[in-house]
C-alpha positions as CSV (number, residue, x, y, z in Angstrom):
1,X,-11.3,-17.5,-20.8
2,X,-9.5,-14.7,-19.5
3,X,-5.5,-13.9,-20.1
4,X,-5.7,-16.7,-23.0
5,X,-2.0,-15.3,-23.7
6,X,-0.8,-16.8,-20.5
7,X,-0.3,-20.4,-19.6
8,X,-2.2,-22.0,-17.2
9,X,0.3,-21.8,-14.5
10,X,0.4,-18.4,-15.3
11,X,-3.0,-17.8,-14.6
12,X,-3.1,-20.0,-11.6
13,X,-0.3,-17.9,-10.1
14,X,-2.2,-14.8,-11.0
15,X,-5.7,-16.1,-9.5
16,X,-3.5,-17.1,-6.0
17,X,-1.8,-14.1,-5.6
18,X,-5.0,-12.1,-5.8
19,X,-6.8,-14.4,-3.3
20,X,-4.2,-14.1,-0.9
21,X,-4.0,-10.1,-1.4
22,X,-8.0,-10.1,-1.4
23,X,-8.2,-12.5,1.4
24,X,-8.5,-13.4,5.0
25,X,-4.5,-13.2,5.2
26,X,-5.3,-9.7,3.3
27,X,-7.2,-7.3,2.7
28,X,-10.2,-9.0,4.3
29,X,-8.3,-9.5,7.6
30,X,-7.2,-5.6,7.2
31,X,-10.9,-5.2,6.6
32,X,-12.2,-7.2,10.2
33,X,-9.5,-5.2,12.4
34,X,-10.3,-2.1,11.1
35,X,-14.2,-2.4,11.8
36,X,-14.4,-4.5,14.8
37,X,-11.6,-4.2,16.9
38,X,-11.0,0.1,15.8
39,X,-7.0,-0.4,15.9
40,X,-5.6,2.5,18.8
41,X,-1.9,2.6,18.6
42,X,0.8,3.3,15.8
43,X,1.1,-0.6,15.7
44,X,-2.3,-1.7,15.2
45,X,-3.2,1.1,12.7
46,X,0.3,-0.4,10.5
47,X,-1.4,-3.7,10.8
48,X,-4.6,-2.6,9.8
49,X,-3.0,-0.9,6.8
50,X,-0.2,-3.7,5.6
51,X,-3.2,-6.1,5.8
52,X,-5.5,-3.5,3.4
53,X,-3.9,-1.4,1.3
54,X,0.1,-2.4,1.4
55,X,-1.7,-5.9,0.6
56,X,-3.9,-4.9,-2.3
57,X,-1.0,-3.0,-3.7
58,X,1.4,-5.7,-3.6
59,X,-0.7,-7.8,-5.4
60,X,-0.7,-5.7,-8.1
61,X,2.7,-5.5,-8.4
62,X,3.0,-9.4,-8.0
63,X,0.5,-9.7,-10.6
64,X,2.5,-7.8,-12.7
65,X,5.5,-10.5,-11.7
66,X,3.3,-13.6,-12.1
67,X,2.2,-12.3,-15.8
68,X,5.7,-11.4,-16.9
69,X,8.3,-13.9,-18.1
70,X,11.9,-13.7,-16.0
71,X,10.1,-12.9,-12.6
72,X,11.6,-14.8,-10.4
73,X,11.7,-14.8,-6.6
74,X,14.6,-12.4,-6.1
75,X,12.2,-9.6,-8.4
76,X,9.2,-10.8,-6.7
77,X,10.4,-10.2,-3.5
78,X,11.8,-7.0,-4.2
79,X,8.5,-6.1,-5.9
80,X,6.5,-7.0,-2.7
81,X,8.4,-5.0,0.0
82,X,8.4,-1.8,-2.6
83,X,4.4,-2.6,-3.1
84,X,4.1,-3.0,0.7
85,X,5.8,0.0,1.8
86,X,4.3,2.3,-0.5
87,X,0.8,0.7,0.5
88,X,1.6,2.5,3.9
89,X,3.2,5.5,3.4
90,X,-0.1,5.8,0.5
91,X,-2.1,5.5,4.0
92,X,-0.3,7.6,5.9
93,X,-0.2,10.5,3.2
94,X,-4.1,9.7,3.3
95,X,-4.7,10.3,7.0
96,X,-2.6,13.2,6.5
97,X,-4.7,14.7,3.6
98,X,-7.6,14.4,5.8
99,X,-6.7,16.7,8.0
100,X,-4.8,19.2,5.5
101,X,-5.6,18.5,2.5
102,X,-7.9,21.0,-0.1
103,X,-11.2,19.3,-0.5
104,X,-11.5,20.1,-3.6
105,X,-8.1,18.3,-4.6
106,X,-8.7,15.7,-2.1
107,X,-12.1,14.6,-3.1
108,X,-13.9,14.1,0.4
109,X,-14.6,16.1,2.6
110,X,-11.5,17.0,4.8
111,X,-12.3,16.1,8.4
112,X,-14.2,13.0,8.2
113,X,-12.4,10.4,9.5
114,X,-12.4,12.6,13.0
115,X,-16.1,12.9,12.3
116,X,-16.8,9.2,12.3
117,X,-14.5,8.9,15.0
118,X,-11.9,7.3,13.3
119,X,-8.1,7.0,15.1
120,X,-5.5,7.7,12.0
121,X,-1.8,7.9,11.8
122,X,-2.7,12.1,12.7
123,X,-4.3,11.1,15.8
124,X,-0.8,8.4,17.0
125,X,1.9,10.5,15.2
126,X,1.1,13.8,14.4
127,X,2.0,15.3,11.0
128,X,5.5,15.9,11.6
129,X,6.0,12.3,12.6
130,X,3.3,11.4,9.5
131,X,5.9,13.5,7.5
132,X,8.7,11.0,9.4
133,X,7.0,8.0,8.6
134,X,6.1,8.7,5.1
135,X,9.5,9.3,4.2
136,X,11.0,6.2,6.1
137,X,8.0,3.8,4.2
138,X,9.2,5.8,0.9
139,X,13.4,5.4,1.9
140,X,12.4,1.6,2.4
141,X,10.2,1.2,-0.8
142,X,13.2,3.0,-2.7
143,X,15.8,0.4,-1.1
144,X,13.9,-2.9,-2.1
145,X,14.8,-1.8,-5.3
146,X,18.3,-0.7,-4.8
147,X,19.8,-3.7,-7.4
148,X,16.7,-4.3,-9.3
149,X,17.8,-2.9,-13.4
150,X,15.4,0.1,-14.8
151,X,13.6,1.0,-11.1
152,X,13.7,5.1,-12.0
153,X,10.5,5.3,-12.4
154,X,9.3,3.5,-9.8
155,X,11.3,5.7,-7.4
156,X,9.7,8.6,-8.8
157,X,6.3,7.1,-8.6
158,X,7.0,6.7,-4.9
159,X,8.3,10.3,-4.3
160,X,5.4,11.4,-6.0
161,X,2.8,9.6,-4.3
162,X,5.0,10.7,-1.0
163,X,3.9,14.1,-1.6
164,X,0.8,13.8,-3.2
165,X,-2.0,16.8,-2.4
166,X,-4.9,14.7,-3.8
């Protein structure tokens, strides 16, 4: 038995959150449009993204909601538009590392998504509106949290991941 320290419902909540991140309303669908339909445009490359990694990351943090006592809807809520938005600007930092990033920092070589012939946020909006767009997903992350008690660090975990070099 895994989590025996949580209730059933607990866990039940935990294993339905994670299918629905995982999923074909998640990451799985994020998954499909990237690799067969090659999203184009700013909208389909958001898409693409919310469905992959704003979904996976929201999860987490509604994981973290499902597992804790006094989560309710109001802090889940909250949770999942902060997860969601920093699952994009996390993206579009990454797209942006790939074309300026050290690879030594970054860990890959810097370049390849152009190689395999990859569109990225770059390639729609440039870096300065990549800069733009990271700090709007950031501002937004930030403001789900606006009237949520103890949220420092999670605004600095945003602003860091916001300028992240690796």
């Amino acid at each position: 038995m895994t989590a025996p320290d949580l209730s059933a419902a607990r866990r039940a909540d935990c294993a339905l959150i994670l299918a629905e991140a995982a999923g074909a309303d998640g990451m799985v669908a994020g998954q499909v449009l990237d690799t067969l339909h090659e999203p184009q445009t700013h909208e389909e490359l958001l898409e693409v993204h919310r469905l992959k990694t704003g979904a996976m990351i929201r999860g987490a943090a509604l994981l973290g909601c499902a597992a804790a006592a006094g989560a309710g809807p109001g802090l889940r809520s909250a949770l999942g538009t902060y997860a969601q938005e920093l699952g994009v600007a996390f993206q579009i930092r990454d797209d942006m590392l790939d074309v300026i990033g050290d690879e030594a920092a970054f860990g890959k070589p810097i370049g390849s998504d152009r190689a395999d012939g990859k569109v990225t946020y770059v390639d729609v909006l440039g870096l300065k509106g990549c800069e733009n767009a990271v700090r709007m997903c950031t501002a937004a992350a930030r403001a789900a949290l606006a009237q949520v008690p103890g949220h420092e660090f999670l605004d600095f975990l945003a602003d860091s991941l916001a300028e992240r070099k690796s």
